[in-house]
C-alpha positions in Angstrom: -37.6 -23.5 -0.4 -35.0 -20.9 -0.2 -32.6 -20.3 -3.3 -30.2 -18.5 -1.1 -27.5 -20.0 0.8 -26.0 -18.0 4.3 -21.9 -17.8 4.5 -20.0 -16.4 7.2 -16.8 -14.6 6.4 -14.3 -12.5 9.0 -13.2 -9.0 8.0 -11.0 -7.1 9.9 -12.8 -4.3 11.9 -12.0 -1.5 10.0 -13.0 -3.1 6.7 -16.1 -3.8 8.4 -17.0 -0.3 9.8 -16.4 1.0 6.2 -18.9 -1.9 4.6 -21.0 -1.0 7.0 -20.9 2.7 6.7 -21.2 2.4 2.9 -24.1 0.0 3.5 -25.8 2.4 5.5 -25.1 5.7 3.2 -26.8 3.6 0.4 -29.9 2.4 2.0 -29.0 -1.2 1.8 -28.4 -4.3 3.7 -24.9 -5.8 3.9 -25.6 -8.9 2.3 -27.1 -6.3 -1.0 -24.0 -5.1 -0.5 -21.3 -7.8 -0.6 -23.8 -9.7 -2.9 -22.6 -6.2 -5.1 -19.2 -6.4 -4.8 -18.5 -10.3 -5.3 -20.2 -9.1 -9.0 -18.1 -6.7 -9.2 -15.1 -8.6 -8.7 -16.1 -11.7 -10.5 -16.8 -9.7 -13.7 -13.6 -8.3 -13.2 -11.7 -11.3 -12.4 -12.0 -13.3 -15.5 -9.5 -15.8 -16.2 -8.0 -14.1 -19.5 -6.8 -11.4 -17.3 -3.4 -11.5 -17.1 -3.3 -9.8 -13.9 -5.7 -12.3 -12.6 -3.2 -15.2 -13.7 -0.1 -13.5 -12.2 -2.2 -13.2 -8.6 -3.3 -16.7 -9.1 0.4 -17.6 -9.8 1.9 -15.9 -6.3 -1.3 -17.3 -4.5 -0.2 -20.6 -5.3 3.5 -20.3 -5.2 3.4 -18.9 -1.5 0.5 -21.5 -1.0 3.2 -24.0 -1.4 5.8 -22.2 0.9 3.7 -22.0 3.7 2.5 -26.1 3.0 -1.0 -25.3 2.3 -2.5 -28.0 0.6 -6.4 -28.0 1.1 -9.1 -25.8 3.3 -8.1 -27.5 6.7 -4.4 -26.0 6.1 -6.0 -22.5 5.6 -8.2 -22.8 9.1 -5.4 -23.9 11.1 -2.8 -20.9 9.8 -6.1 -18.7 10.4 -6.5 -20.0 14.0 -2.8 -20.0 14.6 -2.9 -16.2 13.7 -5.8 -15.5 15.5 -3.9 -16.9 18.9 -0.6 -15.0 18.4 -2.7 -12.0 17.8 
């Protein structure tokens, strides 16, 4: 049984071609690589930070402006901006 669970995320393409470029100049796959970097962040993230709070403050304050309220909000703005685009 696998332990490992698959997730799709969108980048935009020139974030990609750099993940994949740094991928590539360090011999690894890009799921070595995000699995890397969500580490990174996470053990830089911690709730105590109080940079981390005031992020998590603006999030949610302009979550409210825009009327997002749960996931289904977020996918529909998404698809909306992927149409105008």
């Amino acid at each position: 049984m696998r332990t490992a669970k698959t997730v799709s995320i969108t980048l935009p393409p020139e974030l990609l071609a750099k993940a994949q470029d740094r991928a590539r100049s360090e011999h690894r796959t890009m799921s070595e690589l995000f699995r890397e970097a969500l580490r990174h962040y996470i053990a830089g993230a911690e709730p105590s930070d109080p940079g981390w709070e005031a992020l998590l403050r603006r999030t949610r304050e302009t979550g409210r402006a825009l009327g997002i309220s749960n996931e289904k909000d977020v996918e529909r703005l998404s698809d909306d901006f992927r149409r105008e685009a």
